[in-house]
N, C-alpha and C positions, 0 to 999 in steps of 0.2 A: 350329656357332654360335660358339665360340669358339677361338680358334688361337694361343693360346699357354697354359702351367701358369698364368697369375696368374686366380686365379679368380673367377668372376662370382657376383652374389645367389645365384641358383640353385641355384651350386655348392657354394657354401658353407652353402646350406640345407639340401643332399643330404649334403653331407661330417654333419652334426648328427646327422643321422639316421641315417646306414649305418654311423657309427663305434661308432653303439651296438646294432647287430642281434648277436641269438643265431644262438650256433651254425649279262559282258559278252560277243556274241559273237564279235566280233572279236580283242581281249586272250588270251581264253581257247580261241581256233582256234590261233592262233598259236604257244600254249606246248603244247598239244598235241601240233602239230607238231612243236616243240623235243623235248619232253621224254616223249612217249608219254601213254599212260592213267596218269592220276594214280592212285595207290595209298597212299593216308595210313598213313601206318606207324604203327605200335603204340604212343600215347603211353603213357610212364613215368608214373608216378606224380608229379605236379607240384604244386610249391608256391605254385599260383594258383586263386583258385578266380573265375568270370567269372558275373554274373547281368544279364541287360537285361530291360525292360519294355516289348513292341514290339507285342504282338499284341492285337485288339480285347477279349479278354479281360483281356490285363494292365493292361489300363487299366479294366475295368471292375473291377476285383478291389482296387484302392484305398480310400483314403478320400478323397472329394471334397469340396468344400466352393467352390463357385461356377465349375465346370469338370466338362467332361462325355468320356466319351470317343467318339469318330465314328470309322466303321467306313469299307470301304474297300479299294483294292489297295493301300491303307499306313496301316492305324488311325493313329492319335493320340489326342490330348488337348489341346482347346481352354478358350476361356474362354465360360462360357456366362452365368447373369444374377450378374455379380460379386459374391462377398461380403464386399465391404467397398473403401475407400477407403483408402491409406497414402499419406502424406507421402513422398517420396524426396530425399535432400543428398547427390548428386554430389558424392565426395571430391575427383575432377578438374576440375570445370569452378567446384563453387561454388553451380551450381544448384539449386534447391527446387519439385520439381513434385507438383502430385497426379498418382494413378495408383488406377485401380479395379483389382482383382486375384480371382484365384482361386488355390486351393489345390492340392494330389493329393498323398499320401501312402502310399508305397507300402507293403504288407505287410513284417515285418519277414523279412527273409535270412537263416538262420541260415550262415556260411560252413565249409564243407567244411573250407575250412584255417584257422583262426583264425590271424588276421592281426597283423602288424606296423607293416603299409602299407596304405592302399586309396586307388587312385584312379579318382572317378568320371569316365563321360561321356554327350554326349548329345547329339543330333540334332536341328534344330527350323528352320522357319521364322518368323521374325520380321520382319514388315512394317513399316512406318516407323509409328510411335506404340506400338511395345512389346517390351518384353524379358522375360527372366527369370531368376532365381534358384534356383540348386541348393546346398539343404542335406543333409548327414549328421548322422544322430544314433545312436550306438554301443552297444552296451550288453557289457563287458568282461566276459572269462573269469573273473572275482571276482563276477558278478552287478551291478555298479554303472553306471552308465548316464555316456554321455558328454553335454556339451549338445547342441543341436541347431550344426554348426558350417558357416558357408557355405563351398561348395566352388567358387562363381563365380557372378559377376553376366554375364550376357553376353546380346548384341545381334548381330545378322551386320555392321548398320553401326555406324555410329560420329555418328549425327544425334543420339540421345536421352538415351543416356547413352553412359559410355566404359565400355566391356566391362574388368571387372575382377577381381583374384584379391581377398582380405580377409587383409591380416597382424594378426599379435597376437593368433591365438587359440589358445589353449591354457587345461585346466584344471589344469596341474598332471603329468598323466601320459600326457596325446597333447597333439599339436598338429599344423595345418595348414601346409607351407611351401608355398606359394604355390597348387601342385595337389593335395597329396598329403598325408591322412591319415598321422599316426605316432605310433607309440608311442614316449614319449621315452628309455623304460629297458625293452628287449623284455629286457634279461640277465638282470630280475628274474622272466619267466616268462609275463608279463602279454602277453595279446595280447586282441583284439576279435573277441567271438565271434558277434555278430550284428549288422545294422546295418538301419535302413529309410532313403529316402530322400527327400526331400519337395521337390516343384516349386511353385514360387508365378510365377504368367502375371499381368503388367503391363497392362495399356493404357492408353490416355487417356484421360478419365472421356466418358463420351458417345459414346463411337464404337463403330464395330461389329468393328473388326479386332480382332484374336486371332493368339498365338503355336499355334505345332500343333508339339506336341512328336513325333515320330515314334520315339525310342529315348531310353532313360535306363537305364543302369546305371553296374557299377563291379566292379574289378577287383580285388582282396584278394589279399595276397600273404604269405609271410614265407620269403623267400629266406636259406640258408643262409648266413654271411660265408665269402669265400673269396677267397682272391688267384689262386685258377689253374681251372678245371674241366678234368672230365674229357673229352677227344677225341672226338669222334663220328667214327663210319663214314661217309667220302662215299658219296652216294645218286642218285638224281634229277641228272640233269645237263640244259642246256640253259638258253635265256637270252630274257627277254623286251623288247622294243623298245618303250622305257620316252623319252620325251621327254629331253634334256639343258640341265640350263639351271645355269650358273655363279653363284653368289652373289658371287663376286670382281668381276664387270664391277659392280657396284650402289654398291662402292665407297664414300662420300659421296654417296648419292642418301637425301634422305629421314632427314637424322640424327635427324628427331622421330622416328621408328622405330627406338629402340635402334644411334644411329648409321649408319644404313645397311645395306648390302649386308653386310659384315664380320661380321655378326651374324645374317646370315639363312637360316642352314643349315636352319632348320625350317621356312619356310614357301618355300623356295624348294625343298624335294625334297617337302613335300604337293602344288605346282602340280605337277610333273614326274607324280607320280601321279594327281591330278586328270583330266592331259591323255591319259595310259593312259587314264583310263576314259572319256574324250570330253568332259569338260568344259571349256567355252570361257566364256572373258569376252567381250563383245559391245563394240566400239566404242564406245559411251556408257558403260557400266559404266569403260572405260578412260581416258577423254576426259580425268581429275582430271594424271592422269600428263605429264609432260615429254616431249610428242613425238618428243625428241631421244635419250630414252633405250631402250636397246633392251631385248626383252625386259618391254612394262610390267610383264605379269602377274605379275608375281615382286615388283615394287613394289605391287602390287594385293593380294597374298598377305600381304604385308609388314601392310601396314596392317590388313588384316581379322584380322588373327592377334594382333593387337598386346594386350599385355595393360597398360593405365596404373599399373597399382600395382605387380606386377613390371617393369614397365618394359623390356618384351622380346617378343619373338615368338615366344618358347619357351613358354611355356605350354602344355605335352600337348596337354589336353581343349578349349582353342580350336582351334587346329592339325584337330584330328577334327571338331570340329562348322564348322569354316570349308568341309571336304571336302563334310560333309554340306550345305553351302549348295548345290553344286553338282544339278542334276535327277538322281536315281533313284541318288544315293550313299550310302552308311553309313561312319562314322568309329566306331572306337575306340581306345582305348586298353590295351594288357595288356600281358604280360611272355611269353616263351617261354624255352624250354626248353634248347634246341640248334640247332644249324645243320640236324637232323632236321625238325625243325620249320618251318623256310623253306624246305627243300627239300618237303616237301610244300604248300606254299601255291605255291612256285614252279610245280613242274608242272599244279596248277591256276589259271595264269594269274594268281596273285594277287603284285602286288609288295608290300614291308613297308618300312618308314620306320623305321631303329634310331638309339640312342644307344649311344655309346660315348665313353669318353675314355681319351687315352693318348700317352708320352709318344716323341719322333720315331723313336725308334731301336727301339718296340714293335711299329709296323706296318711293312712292308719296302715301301716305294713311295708311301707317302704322304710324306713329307717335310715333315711338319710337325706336333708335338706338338698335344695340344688337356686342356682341362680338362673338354668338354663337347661333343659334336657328333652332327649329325644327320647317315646318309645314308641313299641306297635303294636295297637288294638288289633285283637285276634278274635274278641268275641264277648259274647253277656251270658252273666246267669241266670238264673231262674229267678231272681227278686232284684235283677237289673244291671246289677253289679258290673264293670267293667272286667274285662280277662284281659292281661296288656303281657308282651315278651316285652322285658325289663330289661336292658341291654347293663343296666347297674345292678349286675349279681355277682357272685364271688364264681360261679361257675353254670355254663351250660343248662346243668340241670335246674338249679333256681331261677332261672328266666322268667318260666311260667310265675304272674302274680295273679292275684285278685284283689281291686280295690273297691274301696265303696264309691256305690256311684255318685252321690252326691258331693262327696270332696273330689272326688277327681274330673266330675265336670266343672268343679267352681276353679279348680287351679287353674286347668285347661282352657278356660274362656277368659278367664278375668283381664285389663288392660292394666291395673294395679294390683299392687301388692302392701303389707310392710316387711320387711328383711330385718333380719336378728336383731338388727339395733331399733328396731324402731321406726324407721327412714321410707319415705313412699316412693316403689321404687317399680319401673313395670313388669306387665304381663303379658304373653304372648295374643291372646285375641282369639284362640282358634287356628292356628297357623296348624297346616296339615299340607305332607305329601301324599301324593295319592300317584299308585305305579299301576298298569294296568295293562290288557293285549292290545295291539295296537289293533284288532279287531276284534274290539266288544261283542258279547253276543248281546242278544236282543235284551235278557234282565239288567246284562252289564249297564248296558247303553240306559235301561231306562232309570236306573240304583244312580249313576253319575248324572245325568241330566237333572235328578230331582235333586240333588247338592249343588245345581249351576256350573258343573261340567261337562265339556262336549268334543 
């Protein structure tokens, strides 16, 4: 997303944060072929801990209040006789509409690892006349409780309102940047040791549509600070035929999207994924786009991923529910562990969407510094080496890289860094999308399960 050290909102939201941490059948015929019977190796003890609300009981197991949940080959959670009418003032456009609503509140999680971090996500379709809103509300390792704080307003379009993050909330000892719950002083010991989640579903007063939420969780972390990790054993080798698409050709396409193409590492490697799993944009879904420009979908990504208050296409948890717009997909959001840990999703057929940043002379083949960037691991060589679609190529066909594994798992993990000048500035952690069918087969189920998703 970003290609050179001067660093963006984002970055310097993340730099806030980490500077103060403690201490399908096709897809998956394919990598089998590549890579033999998948064998999920033995996760380590991890400093993540992942919860979602997917199945017709987790939705009955809430608290509801004008929203029911419907059962099915994909329960959810609809609006059924709303309770209650709210006013809504679009910080973006200006505007002032009613909207009838409903609630669902999840039971509260107590998490495995008391956290540092948590970032939520979530699955849904939204029809034209409604959206929704996902809150947290925390309750710290002190006993004392955080407010309820939004964790995103969001729509799949962009007609009724403009899908957005909410800055400026903080009580004093967490706060939100943009995606992502944090403790603002984890040195002091404080972390968050349980949390519920709460959905509120939109419509237009009088109509029958309804949002259908399909998945809602979040992801709770507190990653160790380190400038280097420990080496993993290459594993699992072989490589999956993962779509290629350049975010460099977009160039100047579309600057109300975070200036263009230059900026669209994240939604331009979720389409590359997307189109692994078969999802296609249809001709009129395209039609908004510049005939002349190749590639729409990636301008298509752009826009639906767009977040108006961070003012980017990087927002995690849009990026996974933009996935999930697509028929029979699931997005999320988590962190992993080691390059063990892609190597087991790799043999099951599954690609993974990472962040990393680092500076040019860290990764040996990239050839260009970054303070922030997305790519997608597609697969390893034979002496371990990572295989990534590089969304920072000059075109299409340079996508495909090859890095060493070693540098590109230490960028990829690390919570520090230093940046050009010298300056200690952070590291992503392991942050990883992961897109997948919304009915895993059985190696799927068992490759996510052993990474602590479910």
């Amino acid at each position: 997303m970003i290609r050179s050290e001067h660093p963006s909102r984002r970055t310097v939201l993340a730099a806030a944060v980490a500077a103060t941490v403690a201490g399908g059948a096709g897809p998956a015929a394919a990598a089998e072929s590549a890579a033999g019977p998948a064998t999920p190796a033995q996760a380590p003890a991890r400093p993540v801990d992942n919860r979602a609300w997917t199945t017709y009981a987790d939705w009955r197991g809430g608290t509801a209040h004008g929203t029911r949940a419907v059962a099915g080959a994909r329960p959810g959670l609809v609006v059924a006789a709303p309770a209650g009418t709210a006013d809504y003032t679009d910080p973006h456009t200006g505007t002032t509409a009613a909207w009838e609503y409903g609630t669902w509140t999840s039971p509260a999680h107590v998490l495995a690892v008391p956290a540092t971090e948590v970032i939520a996500s979530w699955n849904a379709h939204t029809p034209a006349g409604t959206w929704l809103q996902v809150e947290l509300k925390g309750t710290y390792s002190d006993g004392t409780d955080t407010p309820w704080y939004v964790m995103g307003r969001w729509a799949a379009g962009d007609q009724d309102i403009r899908r957005t993050s909410v800055d400026g909330q903080s009580d004093g000892r967490s706060s939100v940047w943009t995606d992502t719950f944090a403790i603002d002083a984890p040195a002091t010991g404080l972390r968050l040791s349980s949390y519920r989640l709460r959905l509120t579903l939109y419509r237009r007063p009088g109509t029958k549509a309804t949002p259908t939420v399909w998945r809602l969780g979040a992801m709770g972390s507190d990653v160790p600070d380190r400038f280097t990790v420990a080496a993993s054993t290459p594993g699992a080798t072989g490589e999956l035929i993962v779509p290629r698409y350049s975010q460099e050709i977009h160039k100047g396409q579309y600057p109300e999207y975070d200036n263009g193409g230059e900026a669209w590492c994240s939604p331009t490697s979720s389409q590359m994924i997307i189109e692994y799993w078969g999802g296609r944009l249809t001709t009129g879904q395209l039609s908004w786009v510049d005939p002349s420009y190749a590639d729409p979908q990636v301008c298509h990504a752009a826009r639906f991923t767009y977040d108006h208050q961070y003012a980017g296409c990087g927002n995690w948890p849009f990026n996974a529910a933009y996935a999930a717009t697509f028929k029979d997909l699931q997005g999320v959001v988590t962190r992993l562990g080691s390059l063990t840990d892609l190597e087991t999703l790799i043999a099951a057929g599954i690609p993974a969407m990472t962040s990393q940043s680092f500076l040019k002379e860290e990764l040996t083949g990239a050839g260009y510094g970054t303070a922030g960037h997305l790519m997608t691991v597609i697969g390893f060589t034979g002496d371990g080496d990572v295989i990534a679609n590089d969304p920072a190529a000059p075109d299409n066909e340079a996508v495909r890289r090859v890095y060493p594994r070693r540098e590109w798992e230490n960028v990829w993990l690390r919570t520090k860094r230093y940046n050009a000048s010298g300056k200690v500035v952070s590291g992503t952690g392991g942050v990883c999308y992961l897109y997948f069918p919304a009915r895993p087969s059985a190696r799927q189920r068992a490759a996510l399960a052993a990474v602590g998703v479910r």
